[in-house]
C-alpha positions as CSV (number, residue, x, y, z in Angstrom):
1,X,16.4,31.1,-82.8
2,X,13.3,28.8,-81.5
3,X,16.1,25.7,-81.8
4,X,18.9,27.8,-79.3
5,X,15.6,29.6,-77.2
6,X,14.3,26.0,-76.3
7,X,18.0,24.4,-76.0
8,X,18.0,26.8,-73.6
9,X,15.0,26.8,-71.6
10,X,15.3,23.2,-71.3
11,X,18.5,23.5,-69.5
12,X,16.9,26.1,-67.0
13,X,14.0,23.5,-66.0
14,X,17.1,20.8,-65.7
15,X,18.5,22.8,-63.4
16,X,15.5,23.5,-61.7
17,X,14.6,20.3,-61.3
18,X,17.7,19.5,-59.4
19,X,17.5,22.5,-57.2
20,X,14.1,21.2,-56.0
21,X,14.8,17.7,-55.5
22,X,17.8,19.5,-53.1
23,X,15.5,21.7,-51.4
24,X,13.0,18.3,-50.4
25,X,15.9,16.2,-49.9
26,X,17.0,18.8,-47.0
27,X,13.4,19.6,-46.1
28,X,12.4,16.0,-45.7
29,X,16.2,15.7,-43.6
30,X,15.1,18.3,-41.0
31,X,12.1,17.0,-40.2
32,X,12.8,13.8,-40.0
33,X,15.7,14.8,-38.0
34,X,13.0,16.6,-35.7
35,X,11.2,13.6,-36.0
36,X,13.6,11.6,-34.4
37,X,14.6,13.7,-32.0
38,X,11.1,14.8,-30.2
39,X,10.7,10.9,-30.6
40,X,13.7,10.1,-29.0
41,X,13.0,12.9,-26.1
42,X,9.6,11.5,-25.6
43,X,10.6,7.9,-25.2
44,X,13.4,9.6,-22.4
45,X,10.6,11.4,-20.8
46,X,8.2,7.8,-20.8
47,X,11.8,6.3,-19.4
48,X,11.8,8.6,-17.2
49,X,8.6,8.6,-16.1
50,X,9.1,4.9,-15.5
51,X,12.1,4.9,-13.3
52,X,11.1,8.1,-11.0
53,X,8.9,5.9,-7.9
54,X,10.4,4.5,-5.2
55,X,11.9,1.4,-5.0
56,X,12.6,0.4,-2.0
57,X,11.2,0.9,1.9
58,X,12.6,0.1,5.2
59,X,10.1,1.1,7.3
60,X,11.2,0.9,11.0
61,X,8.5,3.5,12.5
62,X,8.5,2.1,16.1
63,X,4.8,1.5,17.7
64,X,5.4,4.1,20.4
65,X,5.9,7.1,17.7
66,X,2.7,5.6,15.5
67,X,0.5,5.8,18.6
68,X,2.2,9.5,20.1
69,X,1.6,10.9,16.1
70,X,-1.4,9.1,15.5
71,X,-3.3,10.6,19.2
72,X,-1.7,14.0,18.1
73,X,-3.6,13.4,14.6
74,X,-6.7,12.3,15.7
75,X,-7.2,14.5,18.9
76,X,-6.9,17.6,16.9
77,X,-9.0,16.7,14.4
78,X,-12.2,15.5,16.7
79,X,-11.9,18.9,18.7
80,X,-11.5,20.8,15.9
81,X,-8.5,22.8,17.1
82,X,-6.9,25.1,15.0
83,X,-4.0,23.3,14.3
84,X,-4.5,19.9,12.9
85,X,-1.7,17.8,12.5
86,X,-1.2,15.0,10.1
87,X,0.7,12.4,11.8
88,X,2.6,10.9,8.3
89,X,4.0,14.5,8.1
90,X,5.4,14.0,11.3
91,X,6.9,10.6,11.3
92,X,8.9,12.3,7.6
93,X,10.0,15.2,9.5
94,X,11.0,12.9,12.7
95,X,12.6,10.2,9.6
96,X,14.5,13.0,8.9
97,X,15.8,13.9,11.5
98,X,17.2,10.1,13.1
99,X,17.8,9.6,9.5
100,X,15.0,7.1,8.7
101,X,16.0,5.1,12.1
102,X,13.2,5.0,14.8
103,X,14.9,3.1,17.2
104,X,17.2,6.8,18.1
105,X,13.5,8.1,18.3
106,X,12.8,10.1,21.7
107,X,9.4,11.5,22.7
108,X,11.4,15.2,23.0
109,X,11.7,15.1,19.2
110,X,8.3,15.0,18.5
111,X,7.6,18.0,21.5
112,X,10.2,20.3,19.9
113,X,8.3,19.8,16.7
114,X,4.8,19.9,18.1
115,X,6.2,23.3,20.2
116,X,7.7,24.8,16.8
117,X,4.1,23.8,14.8
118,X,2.0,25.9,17.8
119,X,4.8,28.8,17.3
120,X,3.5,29.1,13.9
121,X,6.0,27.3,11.8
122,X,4.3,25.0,9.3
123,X,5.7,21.2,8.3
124,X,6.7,23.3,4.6
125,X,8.7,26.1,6.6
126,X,10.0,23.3,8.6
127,X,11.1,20.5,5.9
128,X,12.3,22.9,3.1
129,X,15.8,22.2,3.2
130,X,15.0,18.6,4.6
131,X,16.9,16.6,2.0
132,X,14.8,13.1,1.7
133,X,11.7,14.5,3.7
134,X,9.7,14.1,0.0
135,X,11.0,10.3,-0.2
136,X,10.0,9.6,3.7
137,X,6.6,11.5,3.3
138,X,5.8,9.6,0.4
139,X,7.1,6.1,1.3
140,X,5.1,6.4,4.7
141,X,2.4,7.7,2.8
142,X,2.3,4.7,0.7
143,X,2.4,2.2,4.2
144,X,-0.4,4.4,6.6
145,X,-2.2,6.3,4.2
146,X,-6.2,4.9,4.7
147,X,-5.3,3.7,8.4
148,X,-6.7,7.2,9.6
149,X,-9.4,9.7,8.8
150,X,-13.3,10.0,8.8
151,X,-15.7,6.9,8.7
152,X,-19.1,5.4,10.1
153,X,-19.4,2.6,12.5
154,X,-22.6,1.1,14.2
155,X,-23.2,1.7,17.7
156,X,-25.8,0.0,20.4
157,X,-27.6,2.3,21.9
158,X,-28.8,1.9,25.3
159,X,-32.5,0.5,24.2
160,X,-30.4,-2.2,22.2
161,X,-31.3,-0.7,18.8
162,X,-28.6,0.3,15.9
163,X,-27.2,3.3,14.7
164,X,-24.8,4.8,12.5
165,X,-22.1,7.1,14.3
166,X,-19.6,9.1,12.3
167,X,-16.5,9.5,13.5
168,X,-12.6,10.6,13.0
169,X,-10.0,7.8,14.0
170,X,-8.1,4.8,13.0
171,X,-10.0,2.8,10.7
172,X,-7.5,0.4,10.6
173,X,-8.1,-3.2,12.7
174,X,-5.7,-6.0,13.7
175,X,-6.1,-8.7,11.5
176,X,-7.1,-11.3,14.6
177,X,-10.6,-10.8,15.9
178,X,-11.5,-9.2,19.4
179,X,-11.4,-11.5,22.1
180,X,-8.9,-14.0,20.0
181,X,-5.8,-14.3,21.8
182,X,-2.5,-14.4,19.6
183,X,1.3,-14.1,19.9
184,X,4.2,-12.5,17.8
185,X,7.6,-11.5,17.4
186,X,9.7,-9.7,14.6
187,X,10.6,-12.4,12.5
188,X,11.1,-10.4,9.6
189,X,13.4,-11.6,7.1
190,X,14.1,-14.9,8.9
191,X,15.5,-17.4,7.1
192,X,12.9,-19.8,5.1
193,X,14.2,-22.9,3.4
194,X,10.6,-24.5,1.7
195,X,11.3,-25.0,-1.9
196,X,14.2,-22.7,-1.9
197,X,16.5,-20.9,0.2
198,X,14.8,-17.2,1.0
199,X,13.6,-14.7,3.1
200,X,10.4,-14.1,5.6
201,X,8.8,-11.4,4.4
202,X,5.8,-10.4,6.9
203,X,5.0,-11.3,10.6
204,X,3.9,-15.1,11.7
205,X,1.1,-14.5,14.2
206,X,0.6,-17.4,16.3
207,X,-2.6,-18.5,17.8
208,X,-5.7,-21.8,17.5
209,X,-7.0,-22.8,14.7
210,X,-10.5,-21.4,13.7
211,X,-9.4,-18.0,14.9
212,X,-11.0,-15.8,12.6
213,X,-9.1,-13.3,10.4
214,X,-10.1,-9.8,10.0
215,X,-9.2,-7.3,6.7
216,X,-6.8,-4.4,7.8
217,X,-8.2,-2.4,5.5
218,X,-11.0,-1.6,3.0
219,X,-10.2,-3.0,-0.4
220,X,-10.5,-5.1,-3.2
221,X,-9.8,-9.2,-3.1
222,X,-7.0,-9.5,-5.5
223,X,-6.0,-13.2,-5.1
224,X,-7.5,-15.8,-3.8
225,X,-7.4,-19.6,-3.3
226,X,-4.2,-22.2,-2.9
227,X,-0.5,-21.3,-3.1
228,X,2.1,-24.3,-2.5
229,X,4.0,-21.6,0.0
230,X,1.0,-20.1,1.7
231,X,-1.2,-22.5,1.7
232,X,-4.7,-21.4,1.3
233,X,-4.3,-17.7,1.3
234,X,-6.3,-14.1,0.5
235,X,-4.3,-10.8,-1.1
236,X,-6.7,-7.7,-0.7
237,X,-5.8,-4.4,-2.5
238,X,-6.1,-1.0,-0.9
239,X,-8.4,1.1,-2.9
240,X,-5.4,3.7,-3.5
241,X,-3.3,0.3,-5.0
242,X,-0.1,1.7,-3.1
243,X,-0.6,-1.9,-0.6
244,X,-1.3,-5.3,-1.2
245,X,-2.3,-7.1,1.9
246,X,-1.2,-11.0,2.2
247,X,-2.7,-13.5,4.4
248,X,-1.7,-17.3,4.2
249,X,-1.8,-20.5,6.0
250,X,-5.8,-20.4,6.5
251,X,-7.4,-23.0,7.9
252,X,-7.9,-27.2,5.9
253,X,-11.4,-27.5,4.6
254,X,-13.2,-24.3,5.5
255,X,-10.3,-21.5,4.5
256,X,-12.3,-18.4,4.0
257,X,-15.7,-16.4,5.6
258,X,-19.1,-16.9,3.2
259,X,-19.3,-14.9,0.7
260,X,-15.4,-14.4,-0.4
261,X,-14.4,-14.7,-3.5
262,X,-12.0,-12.8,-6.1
263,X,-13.2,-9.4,-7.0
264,X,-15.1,-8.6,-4.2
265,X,-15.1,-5.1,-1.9
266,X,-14.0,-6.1,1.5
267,X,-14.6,-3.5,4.2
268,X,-12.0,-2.6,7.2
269,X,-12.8,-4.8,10.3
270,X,-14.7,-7.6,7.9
271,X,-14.5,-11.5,8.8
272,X,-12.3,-12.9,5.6
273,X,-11.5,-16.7,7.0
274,X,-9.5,-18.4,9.6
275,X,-6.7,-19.0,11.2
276,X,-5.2,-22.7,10.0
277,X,-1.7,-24.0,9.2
278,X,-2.3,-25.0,5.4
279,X,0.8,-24.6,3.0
280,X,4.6,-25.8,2.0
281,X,2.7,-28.1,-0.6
282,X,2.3,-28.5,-4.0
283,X,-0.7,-30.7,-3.2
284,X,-4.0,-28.4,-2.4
285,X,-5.7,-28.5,1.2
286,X,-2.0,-30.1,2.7
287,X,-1.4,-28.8,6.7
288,X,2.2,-28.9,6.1
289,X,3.3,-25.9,8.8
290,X,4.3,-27.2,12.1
291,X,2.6,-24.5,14.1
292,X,-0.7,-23.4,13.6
293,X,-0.6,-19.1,12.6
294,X,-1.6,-16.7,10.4
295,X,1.4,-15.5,7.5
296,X,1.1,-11.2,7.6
297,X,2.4,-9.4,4.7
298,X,2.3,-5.7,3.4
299,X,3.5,-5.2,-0.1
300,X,4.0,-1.4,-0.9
301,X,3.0,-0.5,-5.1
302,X,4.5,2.3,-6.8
303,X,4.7,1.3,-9.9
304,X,2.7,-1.8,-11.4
305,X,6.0,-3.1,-12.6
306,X,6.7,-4.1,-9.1
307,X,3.6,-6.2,-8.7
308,X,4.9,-10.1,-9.1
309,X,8.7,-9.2,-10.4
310,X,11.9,-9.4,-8.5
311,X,11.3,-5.5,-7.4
312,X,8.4,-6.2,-4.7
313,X,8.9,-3.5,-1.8
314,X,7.8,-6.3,1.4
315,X,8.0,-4.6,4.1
316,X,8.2,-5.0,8.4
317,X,4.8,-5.2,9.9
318,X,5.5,-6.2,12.9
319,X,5.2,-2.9,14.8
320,X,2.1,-2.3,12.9
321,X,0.7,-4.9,14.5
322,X,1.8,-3.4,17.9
323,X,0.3,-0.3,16.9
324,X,-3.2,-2.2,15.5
325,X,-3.8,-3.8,18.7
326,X,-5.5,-1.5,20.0
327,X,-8.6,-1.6,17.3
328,X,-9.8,-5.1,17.0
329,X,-13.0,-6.2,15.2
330,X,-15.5,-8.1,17.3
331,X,-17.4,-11.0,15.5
332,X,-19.7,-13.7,16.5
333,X,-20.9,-16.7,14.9
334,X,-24.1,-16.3,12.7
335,X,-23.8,-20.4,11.5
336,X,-23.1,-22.7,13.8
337,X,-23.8,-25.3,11.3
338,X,-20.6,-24.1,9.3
339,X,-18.9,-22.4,12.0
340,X,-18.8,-19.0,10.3
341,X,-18.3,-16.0,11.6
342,X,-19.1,-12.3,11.1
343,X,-18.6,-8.8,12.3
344,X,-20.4,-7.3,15.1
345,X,-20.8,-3.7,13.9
346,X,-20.5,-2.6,10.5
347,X,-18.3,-0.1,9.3
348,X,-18.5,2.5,6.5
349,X,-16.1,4.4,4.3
350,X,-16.8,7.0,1.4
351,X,-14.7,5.3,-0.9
352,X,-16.6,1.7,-0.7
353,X,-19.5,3.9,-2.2
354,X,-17.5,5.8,-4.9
């Protein structure tokens, strides 16, 4: 009886055995199947995440509707009116409505919409069922975003003595000084045929050599020194990162204002360097450009993958540079023994103290 009791017994463990080897086998199946899958979902999602910003800009805002949204903008905000508009939602709504094309753009467009605002419609009401109003309101957000809003600037006062005024405007500047005269025309996109066969991508702003060159915007120096296309050049970083300023062809010798170098916080309206006609050399410190100008470019940054890659977003400055003519920087020279050349009255953001 013991022989038969533990002939049996060992054929219930056998079977037990198996039947929990099955069980882990399917166990361990489902959740590596689970596994997989949340895996496979989250590298979607990352994917995702990666392709969803914009990746391309064709930004044809004509100067007349910059300055017409950009007065409504800043008007409202300086009286304090009860309406205050915000002239990027504007330009979306108007992009919407000439279907991103500014040259069908009348100033009646932007009265209907101003009269509709003061009715008490809102730009949400109003843009609901505007299809790509997200994609124009972000991609002009990404070109205009720091050129308008509070800041500080120093003033003279009438017994000649400094002081800070705050203020709510463009804090923008033209990228030639005050006083510096200079000539342009949209060249964007021109053919260029140094070193290869390609495309203009900024504006060509002619004018003398020594002119000195002037930050758009408050930012970080991103790049700096000799480039065989652009000569001695400067790219500058927007504190948001959405736009990467480009200025080339600087002057032989004496490129660049004291003081710059790689890294550095540049303020809006700052004296960077000067106007030459260095570049189209593999040699450093060549004047290889015919006529003497300063190379524009505006680089918009979604996505860090965009920054040096075949999927740069350059876009049309040209009537930017109609529209920032009217805020100019005014330097002087504070070395005459190195001709350099600095702003007259400072300038002051919050986020240069952040």
């Amino acid at each position: 009886m013991l022989i038969k009791s533990f002939k049996i017994n060992k054929k219930i463990l056998f079977i037990f055995i198996i039947v929990i080897f099955l069980l882990t086998s399917i166990i361990l199946f489902y959740s590596f199947a689970n596994e997989s899958e949340d895996s496979s979902n989250n590298e979607n999602n990352e994917n995702e995440t990666k392709k969803n910003f914009i990746k391309w800009v064709d930004f044809n805002v004509t100067s007349e509707a910059l300055n017409l949204t950009a007065k409504l903008d800043i008007d409202s905000h300086k009286n304090n009116d009860s309406i205050k508009y915000n002239w990027i939602e504007l330009l979306a709504y108007l992009a919407c409505k000439n279907s991103g094309n500014f040259k069908n753009f009348k100033q009646s467009d932007l009265n209907n919409l101003v009269k509709k605002i003061k009715e008490g419609e809102t730009i949400s009401d109003l843009s609901q069922n505007l299809k790509f109003y997200d994609y124009y309101y972000e991609s002009y957000s990404a070109v205009l975003g720091n050129f308008i809003g509070n800041y500080g600037v120093e003033t003279t006062n009438e017994d000649g003595s400094k002081s800070l005024k705050e203020d709510y405007g463009l804090k923008a500047f033209l990228p030639i000084a005050k006083k510096y005269s200079f000539s342009h025309y949209d060249d964007f996109g021109n053919s260029r045929s140094y070193g290869f066969k390609r495309t203009h991508l900024g504006n060509d702003l002619m004018g003398s050599i020594g002119t000195p060159i002037i930050a758009v915007e408050s930012g970080v120096i991103e790049h700096l020194g000799w480039n065989q296309y652009g000569g001695w050049r400067i790219g500058i970083r927007s504190f948001d990162t959405k736009r990467y300023y480009y200025y080339a062809h600087l002057r032989k010798n004496h490129p660049y204002a004291e003081g710059i170098e790689e890294g550095k916080v540049i303020k809006a309206g700052d004296v960077i360097g000067y106007l030459g006609m260095t570049g189209y050399s593999v040699k450093e410190n060549v004047n290889n450009i015919n006529v003497p100008h300063l190379h524009f470019g505006m680089q918009l940054i979604f996505d860090e993958s965009q920054v040096d890659s075949p999927n740069e977003i350059w876009i049309n400055v040209y009537e930017i540079i109609e529209f920032l003519k009217q805020h100019r920087s005014e330097v002087y020279m504070n070395k005459k023994e190195t001709k350099d050349y600095i702003r007259k009255y400072d300038f002051y953001e919050d986020a240069i103290f952040e």
